[in-house]
N, CA, C and O of each residue as an XYZ file, in Angstrom:
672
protein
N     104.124     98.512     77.594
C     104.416     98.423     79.011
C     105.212     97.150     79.276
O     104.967     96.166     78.578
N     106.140     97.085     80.219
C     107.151     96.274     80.655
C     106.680     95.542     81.932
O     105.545     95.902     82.243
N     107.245     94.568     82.813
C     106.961     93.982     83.325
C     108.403     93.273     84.206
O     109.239     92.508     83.727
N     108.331     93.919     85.874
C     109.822     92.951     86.220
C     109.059     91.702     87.533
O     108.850     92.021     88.703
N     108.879     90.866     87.174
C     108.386     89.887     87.984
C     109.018     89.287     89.815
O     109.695     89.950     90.601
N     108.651     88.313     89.941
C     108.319     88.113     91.495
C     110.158     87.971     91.587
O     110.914     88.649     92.284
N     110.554     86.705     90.502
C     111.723     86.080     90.536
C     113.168     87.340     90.400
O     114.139     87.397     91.154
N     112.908     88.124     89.343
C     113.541     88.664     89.345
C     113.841     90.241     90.380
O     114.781     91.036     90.393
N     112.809     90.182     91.000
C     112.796     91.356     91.837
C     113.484     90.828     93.287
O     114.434     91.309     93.905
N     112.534     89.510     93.630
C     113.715     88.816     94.691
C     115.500     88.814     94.670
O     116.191     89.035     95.664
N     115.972     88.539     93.421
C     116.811     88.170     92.930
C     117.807     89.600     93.502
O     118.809     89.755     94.199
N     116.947     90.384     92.818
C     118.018     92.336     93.125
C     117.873     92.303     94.094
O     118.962     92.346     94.665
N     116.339     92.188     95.360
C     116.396     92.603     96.386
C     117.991     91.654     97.236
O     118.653     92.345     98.010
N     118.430     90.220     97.013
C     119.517     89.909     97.733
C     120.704     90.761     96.928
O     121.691     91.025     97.614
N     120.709     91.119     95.841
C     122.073     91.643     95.639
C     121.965     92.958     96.205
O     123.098     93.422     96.333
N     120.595     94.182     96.811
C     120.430     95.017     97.316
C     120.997     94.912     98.879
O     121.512     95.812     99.543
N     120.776     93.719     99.206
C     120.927     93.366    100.949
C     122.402     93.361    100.938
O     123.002     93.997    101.805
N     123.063     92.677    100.000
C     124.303     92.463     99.887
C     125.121     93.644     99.711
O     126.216     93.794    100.254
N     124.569     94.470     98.948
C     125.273     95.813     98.945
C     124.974     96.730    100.105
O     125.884     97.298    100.708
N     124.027     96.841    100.339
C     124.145     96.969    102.316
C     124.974     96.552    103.214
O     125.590     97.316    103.957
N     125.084     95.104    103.235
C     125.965     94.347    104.063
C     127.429     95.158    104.055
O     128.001     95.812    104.927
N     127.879     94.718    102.261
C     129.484     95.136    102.618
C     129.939     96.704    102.558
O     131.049     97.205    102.379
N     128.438     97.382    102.814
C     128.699     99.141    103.601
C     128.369     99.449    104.706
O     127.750    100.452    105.062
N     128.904     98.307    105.522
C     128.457     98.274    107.058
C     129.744     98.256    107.391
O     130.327     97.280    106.919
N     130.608     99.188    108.220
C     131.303     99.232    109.029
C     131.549     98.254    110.277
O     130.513     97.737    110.694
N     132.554     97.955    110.850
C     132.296     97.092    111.758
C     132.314     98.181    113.160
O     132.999     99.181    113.379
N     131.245     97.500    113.973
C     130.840     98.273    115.299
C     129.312     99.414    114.562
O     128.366     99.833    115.229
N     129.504     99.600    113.366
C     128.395    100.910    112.748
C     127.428    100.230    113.173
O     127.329     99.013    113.022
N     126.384    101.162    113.914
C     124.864    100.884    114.100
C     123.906    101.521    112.754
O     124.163    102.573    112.169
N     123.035    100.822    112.520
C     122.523    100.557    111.133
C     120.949    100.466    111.086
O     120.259     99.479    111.339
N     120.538    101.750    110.697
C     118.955    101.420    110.525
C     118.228    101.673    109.012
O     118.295    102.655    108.274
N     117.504    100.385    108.852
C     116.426    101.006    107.550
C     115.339    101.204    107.414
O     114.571    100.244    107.479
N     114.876    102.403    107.193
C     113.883    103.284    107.562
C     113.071    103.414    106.137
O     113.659    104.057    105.267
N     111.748    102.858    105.800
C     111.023    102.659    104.776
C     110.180    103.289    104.965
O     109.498    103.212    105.987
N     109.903    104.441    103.623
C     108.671    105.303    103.241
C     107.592    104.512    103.768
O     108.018    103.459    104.243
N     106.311    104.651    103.856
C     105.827    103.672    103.544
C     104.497    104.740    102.365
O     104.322    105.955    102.265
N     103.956    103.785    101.814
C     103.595    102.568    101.660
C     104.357    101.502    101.214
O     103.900    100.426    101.602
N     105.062    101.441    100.736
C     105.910    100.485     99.642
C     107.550     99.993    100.289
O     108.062     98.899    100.525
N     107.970    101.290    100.403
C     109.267    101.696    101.402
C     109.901    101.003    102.059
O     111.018    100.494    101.973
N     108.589    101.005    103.206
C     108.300    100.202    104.632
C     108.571     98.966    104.408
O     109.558     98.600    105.046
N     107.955     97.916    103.561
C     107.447     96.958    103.517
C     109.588     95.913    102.514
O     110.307     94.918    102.595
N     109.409     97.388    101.698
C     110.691     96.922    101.129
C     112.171     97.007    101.977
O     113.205     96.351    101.850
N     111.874     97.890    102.712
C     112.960     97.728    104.335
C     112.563     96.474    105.005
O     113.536     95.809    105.362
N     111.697     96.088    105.210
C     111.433     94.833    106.396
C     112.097     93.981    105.487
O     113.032     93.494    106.122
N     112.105     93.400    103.940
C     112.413     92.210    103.609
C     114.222     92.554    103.691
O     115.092     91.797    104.123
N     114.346     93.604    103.261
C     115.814     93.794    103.079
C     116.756     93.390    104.750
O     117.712     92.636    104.928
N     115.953     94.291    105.784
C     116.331     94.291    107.125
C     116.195     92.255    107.353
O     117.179     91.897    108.000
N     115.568     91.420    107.103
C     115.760     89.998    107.441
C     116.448     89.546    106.770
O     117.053     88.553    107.173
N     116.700     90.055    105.400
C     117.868     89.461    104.696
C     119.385     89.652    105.414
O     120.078     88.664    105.658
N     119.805     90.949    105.708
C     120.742     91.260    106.469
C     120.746     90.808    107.688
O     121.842     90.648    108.224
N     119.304     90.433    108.560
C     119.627     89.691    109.647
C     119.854     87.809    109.434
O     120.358     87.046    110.258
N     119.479     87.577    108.520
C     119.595     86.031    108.070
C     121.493     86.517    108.068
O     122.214     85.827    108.789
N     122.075     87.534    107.352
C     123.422     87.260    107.282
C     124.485     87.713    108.277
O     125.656     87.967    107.998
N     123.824     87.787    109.654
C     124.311     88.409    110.612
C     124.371     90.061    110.938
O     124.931     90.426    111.972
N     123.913     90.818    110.233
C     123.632     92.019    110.444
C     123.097     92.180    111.199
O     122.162     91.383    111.136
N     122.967     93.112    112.526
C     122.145     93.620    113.418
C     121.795     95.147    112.362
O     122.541     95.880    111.713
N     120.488     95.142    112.571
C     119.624     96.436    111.966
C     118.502     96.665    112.729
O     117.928     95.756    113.329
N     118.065     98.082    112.752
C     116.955     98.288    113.337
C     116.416     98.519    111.554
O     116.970     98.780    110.486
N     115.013     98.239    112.040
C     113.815     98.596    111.069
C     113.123     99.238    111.236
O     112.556     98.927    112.284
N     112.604    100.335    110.694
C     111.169    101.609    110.796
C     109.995    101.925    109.525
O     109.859    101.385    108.427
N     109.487    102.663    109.964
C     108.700    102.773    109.021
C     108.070    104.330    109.116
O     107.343    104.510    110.093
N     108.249    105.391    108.283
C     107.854    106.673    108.213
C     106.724    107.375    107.808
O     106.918    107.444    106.594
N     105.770    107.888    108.006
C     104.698    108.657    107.063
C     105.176    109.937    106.984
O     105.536    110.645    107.925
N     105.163    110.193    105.850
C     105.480    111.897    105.284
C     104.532    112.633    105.180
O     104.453    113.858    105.091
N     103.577    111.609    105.199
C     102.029    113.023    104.523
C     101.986    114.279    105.058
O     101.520    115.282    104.518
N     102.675    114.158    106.537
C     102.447    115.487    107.078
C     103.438    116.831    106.370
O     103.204    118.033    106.248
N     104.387    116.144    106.067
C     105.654    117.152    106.114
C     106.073    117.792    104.600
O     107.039    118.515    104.355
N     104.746    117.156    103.398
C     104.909    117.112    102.071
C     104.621    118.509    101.780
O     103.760    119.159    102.372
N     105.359    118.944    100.862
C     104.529    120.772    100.596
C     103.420    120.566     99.695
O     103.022    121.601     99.161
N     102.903    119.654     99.429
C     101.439    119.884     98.868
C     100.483    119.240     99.733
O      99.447    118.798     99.235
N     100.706    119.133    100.979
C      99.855    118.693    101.714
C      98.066    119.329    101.787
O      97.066    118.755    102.219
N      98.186    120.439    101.297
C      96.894    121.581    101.427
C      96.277    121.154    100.252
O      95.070    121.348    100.107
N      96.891    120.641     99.460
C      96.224    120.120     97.643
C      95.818    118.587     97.907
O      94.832    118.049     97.405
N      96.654    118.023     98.700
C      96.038    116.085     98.719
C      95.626    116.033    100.444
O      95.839    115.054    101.159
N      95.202    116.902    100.748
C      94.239    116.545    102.506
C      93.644    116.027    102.683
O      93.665    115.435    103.762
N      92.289    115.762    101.456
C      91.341    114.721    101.600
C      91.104    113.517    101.238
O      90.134    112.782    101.421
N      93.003    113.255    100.203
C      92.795    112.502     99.229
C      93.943    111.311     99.810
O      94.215    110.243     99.260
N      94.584    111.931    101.260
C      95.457    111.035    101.450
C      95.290    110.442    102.989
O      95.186    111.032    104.064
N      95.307    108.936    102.630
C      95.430    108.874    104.590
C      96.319    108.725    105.322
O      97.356    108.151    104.989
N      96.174    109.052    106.098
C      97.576    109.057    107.185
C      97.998    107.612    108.021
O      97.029    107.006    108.479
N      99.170    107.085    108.230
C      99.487    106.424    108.621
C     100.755    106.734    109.816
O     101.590    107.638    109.787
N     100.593    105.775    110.737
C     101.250    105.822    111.514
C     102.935    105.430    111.472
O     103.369    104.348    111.079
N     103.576    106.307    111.856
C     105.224    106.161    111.860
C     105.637    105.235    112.423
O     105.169    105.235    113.562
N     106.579    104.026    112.175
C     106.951    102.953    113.447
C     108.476    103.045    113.230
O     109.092    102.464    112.337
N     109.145    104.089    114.441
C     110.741    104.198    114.805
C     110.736    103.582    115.751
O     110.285    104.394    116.560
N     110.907    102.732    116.256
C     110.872    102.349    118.227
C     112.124    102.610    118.697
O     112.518    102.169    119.777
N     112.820    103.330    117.931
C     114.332    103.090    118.447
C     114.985    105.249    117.628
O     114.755    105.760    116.532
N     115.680    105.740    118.723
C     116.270    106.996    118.391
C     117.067    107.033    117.366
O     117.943    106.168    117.382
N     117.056    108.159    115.962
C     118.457    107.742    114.956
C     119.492    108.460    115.865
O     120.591    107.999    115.556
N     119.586    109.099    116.543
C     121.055    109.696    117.175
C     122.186    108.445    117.075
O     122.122    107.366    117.663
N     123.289    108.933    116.112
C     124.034    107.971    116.187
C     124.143    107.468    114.823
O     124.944    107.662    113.908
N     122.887    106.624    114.994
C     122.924    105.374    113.460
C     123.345    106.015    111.984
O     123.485    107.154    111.541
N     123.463    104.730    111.491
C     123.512    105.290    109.886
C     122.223    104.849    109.425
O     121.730    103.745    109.655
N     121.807    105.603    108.886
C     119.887    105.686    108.836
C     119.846    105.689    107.000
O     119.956    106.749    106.384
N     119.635    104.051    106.139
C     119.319    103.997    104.873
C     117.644    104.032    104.842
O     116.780    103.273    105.280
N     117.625    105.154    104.185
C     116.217    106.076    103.453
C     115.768    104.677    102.504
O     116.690    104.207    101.838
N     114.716    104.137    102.423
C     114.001    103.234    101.793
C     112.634    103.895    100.689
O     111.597    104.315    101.203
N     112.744    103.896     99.863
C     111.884    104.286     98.853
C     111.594    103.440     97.648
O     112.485    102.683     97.264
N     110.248    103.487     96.895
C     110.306    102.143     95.925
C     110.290    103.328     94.916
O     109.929    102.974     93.794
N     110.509    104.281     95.006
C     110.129    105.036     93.817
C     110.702    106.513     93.680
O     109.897    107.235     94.268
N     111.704    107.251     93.180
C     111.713    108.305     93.456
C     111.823    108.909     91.862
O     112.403    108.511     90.852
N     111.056    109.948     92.143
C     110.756    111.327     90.877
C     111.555    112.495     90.627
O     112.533    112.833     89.960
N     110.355    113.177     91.809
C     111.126    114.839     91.073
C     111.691    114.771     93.013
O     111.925    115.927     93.366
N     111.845    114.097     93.790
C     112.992    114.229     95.037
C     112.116    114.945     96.403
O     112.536    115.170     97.539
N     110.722    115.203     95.797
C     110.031    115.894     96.835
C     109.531    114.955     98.173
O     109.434    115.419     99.309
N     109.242    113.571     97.813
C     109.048    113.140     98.741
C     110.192    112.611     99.912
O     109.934    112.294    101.074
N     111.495    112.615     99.265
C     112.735    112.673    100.084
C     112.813    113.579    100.883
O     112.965    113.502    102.102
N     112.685    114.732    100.050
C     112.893    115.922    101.324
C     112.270    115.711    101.725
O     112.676    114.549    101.714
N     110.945    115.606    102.513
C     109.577    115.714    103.013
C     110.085    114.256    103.877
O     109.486    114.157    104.948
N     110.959    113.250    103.635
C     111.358    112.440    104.961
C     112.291    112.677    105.670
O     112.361    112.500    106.886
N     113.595    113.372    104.499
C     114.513    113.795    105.679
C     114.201    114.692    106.768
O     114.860    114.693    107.807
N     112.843    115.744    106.485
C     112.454    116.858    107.403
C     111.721    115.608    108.703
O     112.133    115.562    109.862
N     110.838    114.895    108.264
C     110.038    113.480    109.294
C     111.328    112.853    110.202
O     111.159    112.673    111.408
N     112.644    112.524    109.550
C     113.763    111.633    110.054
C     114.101    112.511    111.018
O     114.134    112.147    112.193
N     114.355    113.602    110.697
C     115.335    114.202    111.792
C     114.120    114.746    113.213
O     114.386    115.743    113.884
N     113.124    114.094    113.411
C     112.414    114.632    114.412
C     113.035    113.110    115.452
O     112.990    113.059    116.681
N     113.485    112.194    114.681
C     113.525    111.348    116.121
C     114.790    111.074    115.943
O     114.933    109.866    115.750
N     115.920    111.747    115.918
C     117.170    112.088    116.653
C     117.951    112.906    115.704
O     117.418    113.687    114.916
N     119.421    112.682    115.808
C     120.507    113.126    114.262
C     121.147    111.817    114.347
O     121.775    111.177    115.190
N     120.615    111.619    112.762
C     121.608    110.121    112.944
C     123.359    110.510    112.121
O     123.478    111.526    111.438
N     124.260    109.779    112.287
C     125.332    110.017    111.719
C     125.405    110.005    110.271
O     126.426    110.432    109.732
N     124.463    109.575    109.600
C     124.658    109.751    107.995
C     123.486    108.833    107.834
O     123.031    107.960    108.573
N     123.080    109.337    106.503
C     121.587    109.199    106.100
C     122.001    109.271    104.340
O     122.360    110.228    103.654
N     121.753    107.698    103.961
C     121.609    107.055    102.592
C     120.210    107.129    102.086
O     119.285    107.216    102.893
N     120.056    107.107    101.165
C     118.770    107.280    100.242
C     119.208    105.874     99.401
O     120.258    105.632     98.806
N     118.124    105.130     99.562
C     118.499    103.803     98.775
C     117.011    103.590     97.833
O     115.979    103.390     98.474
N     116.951    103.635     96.480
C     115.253    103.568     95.400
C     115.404    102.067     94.760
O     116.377    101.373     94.464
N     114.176    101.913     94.696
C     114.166    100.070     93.984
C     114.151    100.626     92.576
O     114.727    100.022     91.672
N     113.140    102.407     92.250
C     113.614    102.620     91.033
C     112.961    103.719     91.238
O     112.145    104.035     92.103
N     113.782    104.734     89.600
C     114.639    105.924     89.600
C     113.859    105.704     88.071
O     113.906    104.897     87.142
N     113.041    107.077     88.470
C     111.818    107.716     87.403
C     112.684    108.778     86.581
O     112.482    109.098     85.410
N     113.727    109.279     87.456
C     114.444    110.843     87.190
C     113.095    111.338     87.163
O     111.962    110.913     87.388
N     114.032    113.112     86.556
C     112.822    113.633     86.683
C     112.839    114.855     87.600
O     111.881    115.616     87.469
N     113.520    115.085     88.264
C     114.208    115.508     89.934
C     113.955    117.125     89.695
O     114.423    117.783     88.765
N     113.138    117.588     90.713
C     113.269    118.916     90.812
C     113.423    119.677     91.621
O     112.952    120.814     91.666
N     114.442    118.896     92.749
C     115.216    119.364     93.396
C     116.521    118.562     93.792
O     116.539    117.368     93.490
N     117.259    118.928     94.229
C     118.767    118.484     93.840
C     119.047    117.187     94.667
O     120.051    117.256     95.376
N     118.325    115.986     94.708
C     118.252    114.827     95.477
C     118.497    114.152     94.620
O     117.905    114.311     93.552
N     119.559    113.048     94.788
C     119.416    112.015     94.155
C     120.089    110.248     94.875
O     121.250    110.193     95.281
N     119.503    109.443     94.903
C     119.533    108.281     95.369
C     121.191    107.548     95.580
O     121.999    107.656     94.657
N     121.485    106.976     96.590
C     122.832    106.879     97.017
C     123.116    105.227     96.216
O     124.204    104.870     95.764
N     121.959    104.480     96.201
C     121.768    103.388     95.237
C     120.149    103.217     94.486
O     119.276    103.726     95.189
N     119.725    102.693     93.406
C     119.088    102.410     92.718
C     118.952    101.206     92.456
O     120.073    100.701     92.400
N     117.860    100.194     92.189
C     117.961     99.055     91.880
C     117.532     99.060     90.289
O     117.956     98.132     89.601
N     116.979     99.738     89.880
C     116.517     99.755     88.841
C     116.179    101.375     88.060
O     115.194    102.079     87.835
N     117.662    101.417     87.835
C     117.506    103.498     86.760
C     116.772    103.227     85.251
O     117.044    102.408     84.374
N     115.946    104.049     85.317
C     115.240    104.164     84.269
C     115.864    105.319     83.237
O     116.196    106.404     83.715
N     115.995    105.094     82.005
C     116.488    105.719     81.285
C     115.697    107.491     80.845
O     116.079    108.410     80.121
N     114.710    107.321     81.553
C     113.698    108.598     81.156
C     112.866    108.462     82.314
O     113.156    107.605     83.149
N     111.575    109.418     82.510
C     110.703    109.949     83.021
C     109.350    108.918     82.393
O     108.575    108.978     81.439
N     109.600    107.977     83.545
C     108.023    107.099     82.612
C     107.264    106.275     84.013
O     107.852    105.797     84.983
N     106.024    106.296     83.784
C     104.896    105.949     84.869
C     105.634    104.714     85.678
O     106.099    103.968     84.816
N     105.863    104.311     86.724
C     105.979    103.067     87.335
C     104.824    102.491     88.090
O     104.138    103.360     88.629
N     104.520    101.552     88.232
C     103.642    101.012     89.400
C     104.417     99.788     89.913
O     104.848     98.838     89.258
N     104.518    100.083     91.555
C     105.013     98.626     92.108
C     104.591     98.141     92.726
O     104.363     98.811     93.734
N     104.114     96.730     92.799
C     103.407     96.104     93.438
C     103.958     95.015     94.322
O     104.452     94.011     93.808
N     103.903     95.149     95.482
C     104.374     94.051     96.225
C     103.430     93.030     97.164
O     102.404     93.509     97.647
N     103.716     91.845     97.385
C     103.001     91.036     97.670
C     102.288     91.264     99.107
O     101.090     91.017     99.246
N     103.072     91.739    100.142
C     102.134     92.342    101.112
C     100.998     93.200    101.029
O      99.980     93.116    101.715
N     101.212     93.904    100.274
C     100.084     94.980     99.983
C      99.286     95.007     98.761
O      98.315     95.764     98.741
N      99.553     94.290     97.740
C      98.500     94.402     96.802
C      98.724     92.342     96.387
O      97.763     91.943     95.730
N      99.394     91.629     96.584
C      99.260     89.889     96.601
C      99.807     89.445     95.716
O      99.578     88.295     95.342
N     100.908     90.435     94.982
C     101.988     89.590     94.229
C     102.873     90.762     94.058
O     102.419     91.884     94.281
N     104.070     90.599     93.690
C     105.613     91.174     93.386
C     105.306     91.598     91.541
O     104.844     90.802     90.723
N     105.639     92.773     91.307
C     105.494     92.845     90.020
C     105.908     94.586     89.859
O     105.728     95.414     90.752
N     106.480     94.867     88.531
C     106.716     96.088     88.725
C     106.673     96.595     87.173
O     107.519     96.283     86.335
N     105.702     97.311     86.969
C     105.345     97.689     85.826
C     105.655     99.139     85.246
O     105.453    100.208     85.821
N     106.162     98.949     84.051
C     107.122    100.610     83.285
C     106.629    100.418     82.201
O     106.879    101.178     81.266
């Protein structure tokens, strides 16, 4: 098992912000919208990085549990959390925040969640990392970290479990 630490995960997340930045149109309204658990949390740092560099962004935060097709198999096993959009996508360019994507099911299962609070003008899928694996035809508009195969990840970030660490 591998190991990508606090330093070096900071490190991608500014060259991640940065590659945001210079795909911002000028006048484009700009939101990043994080899965959560992980998602969420990895949109908020990205969204202050871009506002430290003058970016105006809105920030959100999505629960899918409802909209997943195995919802009838994990009902008792998953809890629900509350969605935080405060703001309509009609319009925006709406980057999809995920720390993890597989076989693409939980993408679909947000784009179906996204489009309940408006149509935004274009909708990026952005993964900190890329399991492959995909079993349906989704795949991530950036990656921070492609994995060469189909292998377990766990990511841990300091809000939610008390340190940055990402284990393959």
């Amino acid at each position: 098992m591998s190991n990508i630490g606090s330093e070096d995960l900071n490190n991608k997340l500014n060259a991640w912000a940065e590659h945001i930045r210079a795909g911002v149109l000028p006048g484009e309204s700009l939101a990043l919208v994080g899965l959560i658990r992980h998602g969420d949390v990895l949109a908020r740092r990205l969204a202050e990085k871009l506002q430290r560099a003058g970016i105006s962004v809105h920030c959100g935060a999505l629960d899918i549990s409802l909209y997943r097709d195995d919802w009838d198999l994990q009902a008792n096993k998953m809890p629900l959390h509350s969605s935080y959009l405060p703001f309509s996508t009609d319009g925006l360019k709406v980057i999809l925040i995920d720390d993890v994507i597989h076989t693409g099911r939980t993408v679909r299962a947000a784009l179906n969640a996204l489009f309940e609070y408006g149509r935004p003008a274009a909708v990026e899928l952005h993964c900190l990392v890329d399991r492959c694996g995909r079993q349906l035809p989704i795949q991530p508009d950036y990656t921070v970290y492609p994995t060469p195969m189909e292998r377990e990840v766990s990511v841990h970030l300091q809000e939610i479990d008390g340190y940055d660490d990402i284990e393959y």
